[in-house]
Phi, psi and omega in degrees: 000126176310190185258324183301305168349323211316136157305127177309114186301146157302135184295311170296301212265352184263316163317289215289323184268341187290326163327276175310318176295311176325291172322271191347301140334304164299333177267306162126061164241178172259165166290328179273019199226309171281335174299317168319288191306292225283004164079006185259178167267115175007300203270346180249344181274356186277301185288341175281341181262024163234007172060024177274019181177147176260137214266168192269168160320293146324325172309311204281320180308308203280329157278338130346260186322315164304345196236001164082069177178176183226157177312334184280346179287325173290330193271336202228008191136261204293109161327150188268154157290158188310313178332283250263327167304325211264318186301318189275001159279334199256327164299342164283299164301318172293339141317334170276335188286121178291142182293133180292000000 
C-alpha cells in the first residue's frame, strides 16, 4: 500500500494517542523519554500517538505510570479529581525511587 493509501484511522485509537501526546506534552517529556520509562520502543509510542496502533494492557498500564496519570484517564478523558492525581504522583515516584 502506497503512503497516500493509508487506511483511514480508528477513531477510538486516533483520540486515545492524541491523549498520551497530550500528557506527554503536559510534563514536558520527549518521546524518547516517556519510552524509556515505560520500557517500550520510541517508534511504537510514535505509532500509539498517530493512532496507527493500539496498546496492549500492559502497555497501557506501563504508559500510565510514565505519564503520572491512570489508565482510565488515556482510555476515556475524563480528568482525574485533584486528590487522586497527587496519589497518583507520589506512587509514581515512590515506584522510580531505586531500592537502597
Amino acid at each position: 500500500m502506497k503512503p497516500d493509501q493509508q487506511p483511514s484511522l480508528d477513531p477510538t485509537l486516533a483520540a486515545l494517542g492524541k491523549r498520551i501526546r497530550s500528557r506527554r506534552e503536559q510534563l514536558g517529556l520527549s518521546q524518547e523519554q516517556v519510552a524509556e520509562r515505560a520500557t517500550m520502543h520510541v517508534s511504537n509510542l510514535a505509532r500509539l500517538e498517530r493512532g496507527r496502533q493500539g496498546p496492549r494492557v500492559h502497555l497501557l498500564l506501563l504508559l500510565a505510570e510514565a505519564l503520572e496519570t491512570t489508565p482510565g484517564v488515556l482510555l476515556d478523558g475524563l480528568p482525574l479529581p485533584a486528590l487522586e492525581v497527587e496519589e497518583v504522583q507520589i506512587v509514581t515516584r515512590v515506584r522510580r525511587k531505586p531500592a537502597r
